[in-house]
C-alpha positions in Angstrom: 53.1 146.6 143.2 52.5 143.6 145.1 54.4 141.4 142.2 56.9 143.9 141.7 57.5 143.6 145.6 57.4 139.6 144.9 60.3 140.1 142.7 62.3 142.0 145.4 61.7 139.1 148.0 64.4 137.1 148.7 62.9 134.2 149.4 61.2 134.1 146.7 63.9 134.5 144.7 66.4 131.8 146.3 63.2 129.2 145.6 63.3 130.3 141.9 66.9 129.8 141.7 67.0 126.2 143.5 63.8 125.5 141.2 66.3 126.3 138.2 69.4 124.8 139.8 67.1 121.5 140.3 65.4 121.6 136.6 69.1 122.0 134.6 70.7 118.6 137.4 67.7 116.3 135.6 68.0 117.6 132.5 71.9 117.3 132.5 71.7 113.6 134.4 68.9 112.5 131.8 70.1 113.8 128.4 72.5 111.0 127.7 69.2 108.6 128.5 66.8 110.2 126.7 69.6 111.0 123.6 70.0 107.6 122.9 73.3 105.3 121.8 74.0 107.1 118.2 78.2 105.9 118.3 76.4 102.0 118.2 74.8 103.1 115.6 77.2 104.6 113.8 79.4 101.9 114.4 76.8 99.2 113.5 76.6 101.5 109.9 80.3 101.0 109.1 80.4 97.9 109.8 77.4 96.8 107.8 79.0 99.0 104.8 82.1 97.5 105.3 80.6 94.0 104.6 79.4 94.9 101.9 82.7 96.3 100.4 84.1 93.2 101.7 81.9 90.9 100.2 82.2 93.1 97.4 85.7 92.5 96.8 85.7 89.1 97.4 83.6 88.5 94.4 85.8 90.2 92.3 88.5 88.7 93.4 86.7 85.3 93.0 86.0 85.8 89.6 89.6 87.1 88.8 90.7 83.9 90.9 88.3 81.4 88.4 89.9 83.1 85.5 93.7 82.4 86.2 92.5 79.5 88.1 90.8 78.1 84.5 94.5 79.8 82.5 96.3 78.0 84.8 94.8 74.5 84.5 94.9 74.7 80.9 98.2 75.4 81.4 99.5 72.6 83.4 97.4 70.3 81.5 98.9 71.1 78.4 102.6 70.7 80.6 101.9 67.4 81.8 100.2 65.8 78.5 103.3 67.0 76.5 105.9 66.4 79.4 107.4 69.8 79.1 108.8 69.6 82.1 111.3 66.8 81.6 112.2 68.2 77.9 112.3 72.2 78.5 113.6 72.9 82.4 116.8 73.9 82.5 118.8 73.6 85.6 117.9 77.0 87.7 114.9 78.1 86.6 113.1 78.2 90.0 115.4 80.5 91.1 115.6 82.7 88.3 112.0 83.3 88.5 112.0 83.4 92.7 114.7 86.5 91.4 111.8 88.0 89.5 109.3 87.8 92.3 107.5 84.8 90.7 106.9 81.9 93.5 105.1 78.6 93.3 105.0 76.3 90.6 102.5 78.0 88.6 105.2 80.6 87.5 106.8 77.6 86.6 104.2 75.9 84.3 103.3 79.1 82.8 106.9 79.7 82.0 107.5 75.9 80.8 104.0 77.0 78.5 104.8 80.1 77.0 108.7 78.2 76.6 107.2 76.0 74.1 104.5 78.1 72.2 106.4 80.9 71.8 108.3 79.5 68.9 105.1 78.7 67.3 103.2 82.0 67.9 106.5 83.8 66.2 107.0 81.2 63.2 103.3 82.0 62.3 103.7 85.6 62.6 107.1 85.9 60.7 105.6 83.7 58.1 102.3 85.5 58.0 104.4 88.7 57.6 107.0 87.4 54.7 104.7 85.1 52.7 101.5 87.0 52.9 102.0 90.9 54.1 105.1 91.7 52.8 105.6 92.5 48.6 109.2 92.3 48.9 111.1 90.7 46.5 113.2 88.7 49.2 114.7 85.2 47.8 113.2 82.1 49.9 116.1 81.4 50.9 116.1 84.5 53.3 112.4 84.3 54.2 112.7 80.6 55.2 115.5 81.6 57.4 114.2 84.6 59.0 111.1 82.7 59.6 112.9 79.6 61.3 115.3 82.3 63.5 111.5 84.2 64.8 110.8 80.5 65.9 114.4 80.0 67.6 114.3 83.6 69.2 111.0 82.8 70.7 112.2 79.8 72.7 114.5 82.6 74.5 112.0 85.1 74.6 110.4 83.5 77.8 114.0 84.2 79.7 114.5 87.4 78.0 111.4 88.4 79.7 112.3 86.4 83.1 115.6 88.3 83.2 114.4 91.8 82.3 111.8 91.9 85.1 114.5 90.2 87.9 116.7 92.9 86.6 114.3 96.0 87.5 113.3 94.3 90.6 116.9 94.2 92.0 117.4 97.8 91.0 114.1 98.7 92.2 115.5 96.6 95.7 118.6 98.3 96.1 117.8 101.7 95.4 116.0 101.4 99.0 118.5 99.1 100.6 120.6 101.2 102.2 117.6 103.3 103.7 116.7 99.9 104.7 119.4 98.9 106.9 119.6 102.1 108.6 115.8 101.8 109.7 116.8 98.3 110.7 120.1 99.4 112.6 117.5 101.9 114.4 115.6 98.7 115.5 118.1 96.8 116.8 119.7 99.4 118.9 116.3 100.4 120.2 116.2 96.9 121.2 114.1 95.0 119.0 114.7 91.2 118.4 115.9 90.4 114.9 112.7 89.2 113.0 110.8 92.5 114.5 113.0 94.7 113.2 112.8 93.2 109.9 109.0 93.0 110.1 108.9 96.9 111.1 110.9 98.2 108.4 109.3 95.7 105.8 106.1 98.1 106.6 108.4 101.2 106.6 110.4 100.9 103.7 106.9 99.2 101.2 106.4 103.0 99.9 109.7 102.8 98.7 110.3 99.7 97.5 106.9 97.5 97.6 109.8 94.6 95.9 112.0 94.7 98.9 109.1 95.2 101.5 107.8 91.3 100.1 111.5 90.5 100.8 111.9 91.6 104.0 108.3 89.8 104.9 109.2 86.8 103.4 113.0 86.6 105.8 110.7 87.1 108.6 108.1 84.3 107.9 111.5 82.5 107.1 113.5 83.3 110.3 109.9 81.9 112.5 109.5 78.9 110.8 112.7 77.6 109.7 115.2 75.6 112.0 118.4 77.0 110.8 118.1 80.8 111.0 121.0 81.1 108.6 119.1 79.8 105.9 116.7 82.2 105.7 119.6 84.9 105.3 121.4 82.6 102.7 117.7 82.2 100.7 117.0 86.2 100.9 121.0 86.4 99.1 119.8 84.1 96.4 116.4 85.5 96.0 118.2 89.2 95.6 121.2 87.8 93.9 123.1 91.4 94.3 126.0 91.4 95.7 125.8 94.0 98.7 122.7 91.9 100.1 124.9 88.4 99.8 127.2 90.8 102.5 124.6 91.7 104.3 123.7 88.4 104.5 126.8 86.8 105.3 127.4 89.6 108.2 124.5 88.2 109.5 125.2 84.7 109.5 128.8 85.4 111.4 126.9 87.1 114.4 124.2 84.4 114.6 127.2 82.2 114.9 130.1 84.2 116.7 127.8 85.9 118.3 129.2 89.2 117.4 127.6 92.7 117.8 124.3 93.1 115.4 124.1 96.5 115.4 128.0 97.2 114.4 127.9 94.8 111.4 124.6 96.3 110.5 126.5 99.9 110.7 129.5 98.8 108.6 127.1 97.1 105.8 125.1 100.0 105.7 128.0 102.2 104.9 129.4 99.5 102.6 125.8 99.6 100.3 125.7 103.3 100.6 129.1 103.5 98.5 128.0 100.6 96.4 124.6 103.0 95.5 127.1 106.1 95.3 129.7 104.2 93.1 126.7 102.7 90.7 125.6 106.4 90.2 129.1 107.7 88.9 129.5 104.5 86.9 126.3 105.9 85.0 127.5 109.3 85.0 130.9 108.3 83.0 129.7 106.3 81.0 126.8 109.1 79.8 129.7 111.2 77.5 129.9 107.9 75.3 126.0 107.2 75.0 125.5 110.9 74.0 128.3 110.3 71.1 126.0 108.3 68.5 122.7 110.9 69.4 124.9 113.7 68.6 126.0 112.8 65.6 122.9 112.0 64.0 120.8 114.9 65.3 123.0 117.7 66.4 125.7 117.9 63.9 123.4 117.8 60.7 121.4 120.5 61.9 124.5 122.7 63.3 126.7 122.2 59.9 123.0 123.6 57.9 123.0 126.6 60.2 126.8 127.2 59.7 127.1 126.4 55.8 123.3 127.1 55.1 124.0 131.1 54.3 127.3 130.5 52.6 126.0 128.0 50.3 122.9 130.6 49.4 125.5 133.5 48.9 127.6 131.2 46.6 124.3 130.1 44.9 123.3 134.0 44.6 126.4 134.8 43.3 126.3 131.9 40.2 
């Protein structure tokens, strides 16, 4: 009775409850103490992990870099012994492989290279393929001249090549360009200077065009390091040798030096590009009727006229 009239006390019970009160303030003040700094640890996991990933990398990368570094060496060597350059550059080279995304002059000596034994590599496999493969019956005459036009196509393979891959990078660029300058008319209203705006939407518009992304990088590096800002537009007109980017361009260059409105030329070449786009696609579209002629006469009407004419011919064939 005496503890069930202990219970009953209020006294008794206000000390239990301060006792409580007093027990959960340390606990709650010395948890963090005693729970120790697990987000340094954490934080001192990724990182170690991420060394590693990153060392990781960079030893791949080394060994890919020893590799083309070793390529490349052979390659100039072999340039500089034979003085390619002198005999086999041609006046605009550089830029036509700056139009294909290749930059340096290690595009160059590889393309000088592959200019000279291409020839070679073909001659030995037409020759390989007429004199040795091949059972024909083919005068010499005709073998000796298909072999030396292999060697003459492959001195223009190397351009072929050059001028296919500048050819899907400006499509690949202007498929995105008029996206492009309306994410960079959205900058420079917003406020933005000229080069940040160019820098934003080089990160914007890279999962749409990764080729115009490196463009738009490479005018801003251009635009912070060149004196004349107008040559960095002029070199981005050359690099994307289209015609709606040599108007963007030269748009530019009149407000740099009229010191007319930005954002209004930027709205007017933006229009201008979205018609070029619009009338590109319909040029496709016409011109689809007389690619489909040669297809469908070689694989649609055969097959029709033998479902037409197929069961007359077997009646008349019955009948006889």
């Amino acid at each position: 009775m005496n503890w069930v009239n202990l219970f009953f006390d209020a006294q008794f019970v206000g000390s239990v409850l301060a006792g409580f009160a007093v027990f959960a303030t340390v606990i709650t003040l010395a948890a963090p103490l005693l729970k120790g700094d697990k987000l340094a640890g954490r934080l001192k996991a990724v990182s170690d992990q991420r060394e590693v990933l990153r060392r990781r990398q960079m030893e791949e990368l080394n060994k890919k870099a020893n590799i083309r570094g070793q390529q490349m060496d052979f390659m100039k060597r072999a340039v500089d012994q034979l003085k390619l350059q002198n005999l086999l550059e041609t006046p605009g080279i550089r830029e036509k492989l700056n139009a294909a995304g290749y930059r340096g002059q290690g595009p160059v000596y590889a393309f000088l290279f592959f200019r000279f034994a291409m020839p070679f590599v073909l001659l030995a496999i037409a020759a390989i393929y007429l004199f040795v493969i091949s059972k024909s019956q083919m005068p010499m005459f005709n073998k000796v001249a298909f072999t030396i036009g292999a060697a003459a196509l492959g001195f223009y393979v190397p351009d072929l090549y050059v001028k296919n891959i500048a050819a899907k990078r400006q499509e690949s660029i202007m498929r995105a360009f008029p996206d492009a300058l309306d994410l960079l008319l959205i900058c420079v209203e917003s406020g933005m200077s000229i080069e940040a705006a160019f820098g934003r939407v080089a990160g914007e518009v890279g999962s749409q065009s990764v080729e115009l992304a490196e463009e738009f990088s490479l005018l801003t590096a251009e635009l912070s390091y060149l004196p004349d800002r107008r040559q960095a537009y002029d070199n981005l007109a050359k690099r994307c040798g289209h015609p709606g980017v040599k108007a963007v361009s030269t748009a530019l260059n009149q407000a740099e030096k009229y010191g007319t409105p930005l954002a209004s030329a930027l709205r007017v070449m933006a229009l201008e590009n979205r018609e070029l786009r619009m009338q590109a696609a319909e040029q496709k579209a016409a011109s689809l009727p007389a690619k489909l002629t040669v297809p469908m006469i070689l694989f649609f009407l055969p097959p029709l006229f033998v479902i037409i004419l197929g069961p007359a011919a077997m009646k008349i064939m019955a009948a006889q």
